[in-house]
TORPAMAR-835265 format. One record per residue (C-alpha): residue in three letters; x, y, z; residue number from 1. Coordinates in pm, 1 decimal. Layout:
BEGIN
ALA  X  Y  Z  NUM;
...
! end
This chain:
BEGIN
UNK  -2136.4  -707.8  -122.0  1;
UNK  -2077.0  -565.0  187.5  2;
UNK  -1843.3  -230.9  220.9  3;
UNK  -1780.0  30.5  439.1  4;
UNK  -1626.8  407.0  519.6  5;
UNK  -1419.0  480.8  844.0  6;
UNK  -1275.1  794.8  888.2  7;
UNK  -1433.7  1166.7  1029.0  8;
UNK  -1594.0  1364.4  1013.9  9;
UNK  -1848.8  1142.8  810.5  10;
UNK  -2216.6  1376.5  762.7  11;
UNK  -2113.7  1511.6  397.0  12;
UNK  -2032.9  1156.7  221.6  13;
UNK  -2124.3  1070.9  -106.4  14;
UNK  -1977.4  740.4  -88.0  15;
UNK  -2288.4  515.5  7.4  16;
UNK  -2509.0  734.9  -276.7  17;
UNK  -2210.5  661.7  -528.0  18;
UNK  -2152.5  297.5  -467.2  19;
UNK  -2534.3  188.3  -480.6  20;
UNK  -2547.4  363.4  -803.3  21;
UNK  -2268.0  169.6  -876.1  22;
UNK  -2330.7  -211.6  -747.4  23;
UNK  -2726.7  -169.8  -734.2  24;
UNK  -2855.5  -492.4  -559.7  25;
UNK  -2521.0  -587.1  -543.1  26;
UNK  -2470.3  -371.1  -259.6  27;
UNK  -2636.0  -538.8  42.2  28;
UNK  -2492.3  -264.4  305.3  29;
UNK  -2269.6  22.5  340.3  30;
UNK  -2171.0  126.7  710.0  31;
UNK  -2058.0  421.7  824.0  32;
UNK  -1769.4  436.7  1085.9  33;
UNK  -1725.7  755.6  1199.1  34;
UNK  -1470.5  780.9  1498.1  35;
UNK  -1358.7  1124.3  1655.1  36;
UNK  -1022.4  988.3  1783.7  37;
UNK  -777.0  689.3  1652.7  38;
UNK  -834.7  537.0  1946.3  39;
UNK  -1151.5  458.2  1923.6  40;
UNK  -1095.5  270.7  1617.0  41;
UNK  -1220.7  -94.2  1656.3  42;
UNK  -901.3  -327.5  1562.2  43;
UNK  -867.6  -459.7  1155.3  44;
UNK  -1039.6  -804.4  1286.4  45;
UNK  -1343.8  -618.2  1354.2  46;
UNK  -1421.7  -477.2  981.4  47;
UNK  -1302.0  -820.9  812.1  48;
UNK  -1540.3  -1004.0  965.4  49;
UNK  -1814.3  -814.4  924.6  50;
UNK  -1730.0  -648.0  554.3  51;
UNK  -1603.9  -748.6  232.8  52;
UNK  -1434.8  -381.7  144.2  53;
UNK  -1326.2  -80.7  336.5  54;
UNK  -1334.4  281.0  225.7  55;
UNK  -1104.7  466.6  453.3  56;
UNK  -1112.7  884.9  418.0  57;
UNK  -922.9  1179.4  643.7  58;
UNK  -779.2  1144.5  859.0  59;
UNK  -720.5  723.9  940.3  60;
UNK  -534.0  659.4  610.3  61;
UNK  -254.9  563.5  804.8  62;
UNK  -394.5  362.1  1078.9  63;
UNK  -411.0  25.1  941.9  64;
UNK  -60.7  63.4  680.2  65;
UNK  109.6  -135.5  944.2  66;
UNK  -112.8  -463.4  959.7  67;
UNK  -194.9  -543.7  596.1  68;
UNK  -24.6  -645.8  273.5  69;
UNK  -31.5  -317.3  -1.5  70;
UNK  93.1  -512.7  -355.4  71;
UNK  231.8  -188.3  -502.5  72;
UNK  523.1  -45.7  -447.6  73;
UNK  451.6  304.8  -562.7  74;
UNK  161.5  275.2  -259.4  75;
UNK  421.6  116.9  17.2  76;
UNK  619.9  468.9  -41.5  77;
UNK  284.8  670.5  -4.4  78;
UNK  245.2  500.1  313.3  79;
UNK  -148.4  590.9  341.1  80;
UNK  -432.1  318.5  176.4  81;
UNK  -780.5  439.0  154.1  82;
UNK  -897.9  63.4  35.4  83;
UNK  -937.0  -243.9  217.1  84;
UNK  -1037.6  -593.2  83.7  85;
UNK  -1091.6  -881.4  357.9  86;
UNK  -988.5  -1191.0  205.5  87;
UNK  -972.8  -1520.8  371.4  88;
UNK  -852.3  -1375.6  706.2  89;
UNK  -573.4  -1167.5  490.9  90;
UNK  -633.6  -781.9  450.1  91;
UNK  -503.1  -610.9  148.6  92;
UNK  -448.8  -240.0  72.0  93;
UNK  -419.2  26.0  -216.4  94;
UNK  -502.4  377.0  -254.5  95;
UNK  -729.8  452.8  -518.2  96;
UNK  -667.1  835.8  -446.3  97;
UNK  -299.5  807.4  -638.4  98;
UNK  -497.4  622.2  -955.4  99;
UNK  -753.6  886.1  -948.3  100;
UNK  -529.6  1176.3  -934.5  101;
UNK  -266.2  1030.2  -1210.7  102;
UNK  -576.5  1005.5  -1452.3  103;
UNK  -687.9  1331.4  -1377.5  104;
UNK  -356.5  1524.6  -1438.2  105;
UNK  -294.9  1333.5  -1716.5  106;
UNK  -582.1  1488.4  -1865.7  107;
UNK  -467.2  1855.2  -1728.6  108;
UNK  -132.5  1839.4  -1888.0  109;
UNK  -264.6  1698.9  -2234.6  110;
UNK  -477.1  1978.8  -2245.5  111;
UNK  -246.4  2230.6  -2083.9  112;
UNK  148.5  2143.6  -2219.2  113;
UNK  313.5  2410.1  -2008.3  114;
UNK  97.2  2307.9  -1665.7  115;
UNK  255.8  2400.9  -1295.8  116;
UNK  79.4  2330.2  -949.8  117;
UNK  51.7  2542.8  -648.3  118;
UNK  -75.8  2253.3  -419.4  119;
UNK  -208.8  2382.4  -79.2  120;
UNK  -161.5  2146.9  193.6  121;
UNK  89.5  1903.8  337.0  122;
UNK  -102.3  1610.9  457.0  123;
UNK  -160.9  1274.1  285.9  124;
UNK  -366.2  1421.1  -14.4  125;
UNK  -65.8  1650.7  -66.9  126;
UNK  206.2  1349.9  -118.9  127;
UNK  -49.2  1203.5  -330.5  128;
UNK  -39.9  1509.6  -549.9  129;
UNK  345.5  1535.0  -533.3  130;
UNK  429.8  1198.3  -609.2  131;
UNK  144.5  1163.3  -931.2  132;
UNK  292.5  1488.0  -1043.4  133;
UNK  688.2  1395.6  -1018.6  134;
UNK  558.6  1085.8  -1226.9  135;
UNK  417.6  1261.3  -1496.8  136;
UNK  713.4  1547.5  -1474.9  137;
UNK  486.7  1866.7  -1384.2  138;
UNK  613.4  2123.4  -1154.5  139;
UNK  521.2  2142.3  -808.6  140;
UNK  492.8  2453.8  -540.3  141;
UNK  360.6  2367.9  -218.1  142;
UNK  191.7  2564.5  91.0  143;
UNK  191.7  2378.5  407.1  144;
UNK  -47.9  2511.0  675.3  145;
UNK  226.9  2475.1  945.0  146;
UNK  474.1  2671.6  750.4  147;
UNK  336.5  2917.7  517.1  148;
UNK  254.7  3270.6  694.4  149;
UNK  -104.0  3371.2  663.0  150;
UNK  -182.9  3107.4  531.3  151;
UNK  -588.1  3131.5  514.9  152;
UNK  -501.0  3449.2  309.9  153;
UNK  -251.4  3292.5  106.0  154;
UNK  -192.0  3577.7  -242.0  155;
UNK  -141.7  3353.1  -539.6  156;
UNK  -94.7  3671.7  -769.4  157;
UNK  285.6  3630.0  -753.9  158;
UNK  309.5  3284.9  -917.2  159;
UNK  113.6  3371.1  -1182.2  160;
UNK  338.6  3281.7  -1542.5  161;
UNK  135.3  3396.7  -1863.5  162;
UNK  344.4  3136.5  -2022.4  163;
UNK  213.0  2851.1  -1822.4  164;
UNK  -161.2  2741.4  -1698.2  165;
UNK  -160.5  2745.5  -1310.5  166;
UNK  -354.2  2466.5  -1162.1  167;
UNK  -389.7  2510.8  -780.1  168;
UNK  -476.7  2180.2  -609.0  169;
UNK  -658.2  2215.4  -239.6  170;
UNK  -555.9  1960.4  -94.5  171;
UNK  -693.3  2061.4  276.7  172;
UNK  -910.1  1925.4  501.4  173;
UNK  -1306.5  2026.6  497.7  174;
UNK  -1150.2  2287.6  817.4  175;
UNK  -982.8  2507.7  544.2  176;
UNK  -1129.7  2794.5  321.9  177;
UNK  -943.5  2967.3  74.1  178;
UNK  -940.4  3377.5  117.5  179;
UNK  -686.8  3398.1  -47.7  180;
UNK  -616.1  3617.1  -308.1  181;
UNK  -608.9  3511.4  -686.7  182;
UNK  -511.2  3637.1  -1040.9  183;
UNK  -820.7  3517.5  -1188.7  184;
UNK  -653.8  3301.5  -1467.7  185;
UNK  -611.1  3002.5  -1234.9  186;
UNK  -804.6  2676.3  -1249.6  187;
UNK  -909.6  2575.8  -911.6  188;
UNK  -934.0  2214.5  -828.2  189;
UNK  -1072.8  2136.2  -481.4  190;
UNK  -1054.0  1764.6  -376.7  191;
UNK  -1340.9  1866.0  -153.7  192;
UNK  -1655.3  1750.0  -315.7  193;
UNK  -2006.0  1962.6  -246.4  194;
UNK  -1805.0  2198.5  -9.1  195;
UNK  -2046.2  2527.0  12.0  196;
UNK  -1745.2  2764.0  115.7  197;
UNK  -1581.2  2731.5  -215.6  198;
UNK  -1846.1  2663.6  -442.0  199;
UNK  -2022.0  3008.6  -356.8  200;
UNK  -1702.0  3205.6  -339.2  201;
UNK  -1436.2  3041.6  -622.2  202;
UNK  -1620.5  3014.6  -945.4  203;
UNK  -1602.1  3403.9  -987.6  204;
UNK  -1209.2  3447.7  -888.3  205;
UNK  -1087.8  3179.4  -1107.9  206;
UNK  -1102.9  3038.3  -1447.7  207;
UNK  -1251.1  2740.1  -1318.1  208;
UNK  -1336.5  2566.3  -1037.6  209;
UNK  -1357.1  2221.6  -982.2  210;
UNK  -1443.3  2003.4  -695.2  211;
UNK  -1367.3  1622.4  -604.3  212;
UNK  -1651.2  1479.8  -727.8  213;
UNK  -1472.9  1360.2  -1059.2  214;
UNK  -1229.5  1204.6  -846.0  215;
UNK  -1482.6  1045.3  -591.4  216;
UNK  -1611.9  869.6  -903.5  217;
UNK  -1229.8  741.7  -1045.6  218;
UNK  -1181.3  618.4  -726.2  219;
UNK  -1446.7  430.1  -612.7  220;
UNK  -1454.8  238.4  -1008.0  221;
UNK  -1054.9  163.1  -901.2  222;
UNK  -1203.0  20.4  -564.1  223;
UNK  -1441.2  -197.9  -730.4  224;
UNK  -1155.8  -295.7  -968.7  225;
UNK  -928.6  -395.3  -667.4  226;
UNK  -1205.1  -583.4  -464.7  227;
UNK  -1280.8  -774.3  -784.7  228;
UNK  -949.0  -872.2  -848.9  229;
UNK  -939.4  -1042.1  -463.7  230;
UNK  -1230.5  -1183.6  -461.9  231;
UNK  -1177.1  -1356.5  -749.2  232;
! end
C-alpha cells in the first residue's frame, strides 16, 4: 500500500512510524509532502496516481473539499477531510479527526457525568470539537485567538465549577503555548502529540495532561478502515 501526508510544517510526524507499525510489509511507502504555501500544492491528479491513500494535517484540510466525493453528511458540514482514497480515477474523502474525537469524549463524559469544555482555538480542529461535543450534548466555551484578549495568557481560574470536571481541549496549532493561568483541577488535553512546550510545563498545573497521541492512533485505525472499505 502506498500512502501519504501533505500538509506543514511536517519534521515532528508520527504518522509514517505509526502506520508501518500498523500495515508492516504492507506498507510499501509513505511520502511526505510538505508545502509552505497552498499554492504550491501539486493538483489531486498528482497524489492519485502515484498513492493509494492520503493523510492530510494543518493547515490543507480544506484544499481538496471542493474536488472529491465525502459520503457523510456529518463530514460535508465540517467542510475539512484529512483522508483521501484514490479509487479508479475517483477520490473520496472523510475525516477521521471527528471519529477520533467522538470516541474519545465519549469516554470523558462516561467517566465524568457533569463534563464542560473550554476549547482553545477556532480553526478546523475547533469545529471538530464543537460539532462531536453538540452530538454527544456536552457544553462548550470557546477562545478564539483572533478574539479573545491576551490570549497566550488566557486565566482559566474563572470557569472553574466544583460541580463539574473541566476538560480544556487545545485545539491550536504547534505556534501556540499555553501561559495561561490554571486552577489546577483541570484535565488538559492537547491534540498536539510529543509537543515539548506543554509536556514540560502542564503536567504540574493540571490534573492531567494529555496529548494527541491517543487520537493519532484512533485515527489512523479509522483511515485504514475507510481505505479498506474502497478498495474493496
Amino acid at each position: 500500500m502506498k500512502l501519504g501526508l501533505l500538509g506543514y510544517p511536517l519534521n515532528h510526524s508520527l504518522s509514517p512510524e505509526l502506520y508501518r507499525e500498523l500495515l508492516g510489509s504492507q506498507l510499501t511507502s509513505y511520502e511526505l509532502f510538505s508545502f509552505e504555501e497552498d499554492d504550491l500544492i501539486p493538483p489531486l491528479i498528482f497524489f492519485g496516481q502515484r498513492l493509494d491513500g492520503l493523510n492530510i494535517t494543518s493547515p490543507y484540510k480544506r484544499h481538496f473539499v471542493h474536488e472529491i466525493e465525502i459520503p457523510s453528511s456529518l463530514v460535508k458540514s465540517l467542510g475539512a477531510v484529512n483522508t483521501l482514497a484514490f479509487i479508479s480515477g475517483k477520490t473520496f474523502g472523510t475525516n477521521t479527526d471527528l471519529l477520533a474525537v467522538v470516541e474519545i469524549l465519549t469516554n470523558y463524559s462516561q467517566d465524568y457525568p457533569s463534563l464542560q469544555i473550554l476549547l482553545l482555538g477556532d480553526g478546523v480542529m475547533a469545529k471538530v470539537i464543537e460539532l462531536a461535543a453538540q452530538d454527544l450534548g456536552i457544553s462548550v466555551r470557546q477562545f478564539s485567538r483572533k478574539l479573545t484578549p491576551h490570549f497566550e495568557q488566557l486565566d482559566l481560574r474563572p470557569f472553574h465549577k466544583s460541580d463539574s470536571q473541566t476538560l480544556v481541549i487545545n485545539a491550536c496549532s504547534r505556534q501556540y503555548v499555553f501561559n495561561g493561568f490554571t486552577h489546577g483541577d483541570e484535565i488538559f488535553w492537547d491534540l498536539n502529540y510529543a509537543f515539548i512546550p506543554h509536556q514540560n510545563t502542564l503536567p504540574s498545573r493540571v490534573k492531567s495532561y494529555q496529548d494527541g497521541r491517543e487520537m493519532l492512533e484512533l485515527q489512523a485505525r479509522a483511515a485504514l478502515k475507510f481505505w479498506a472499505k474502497y478498495k474493496a
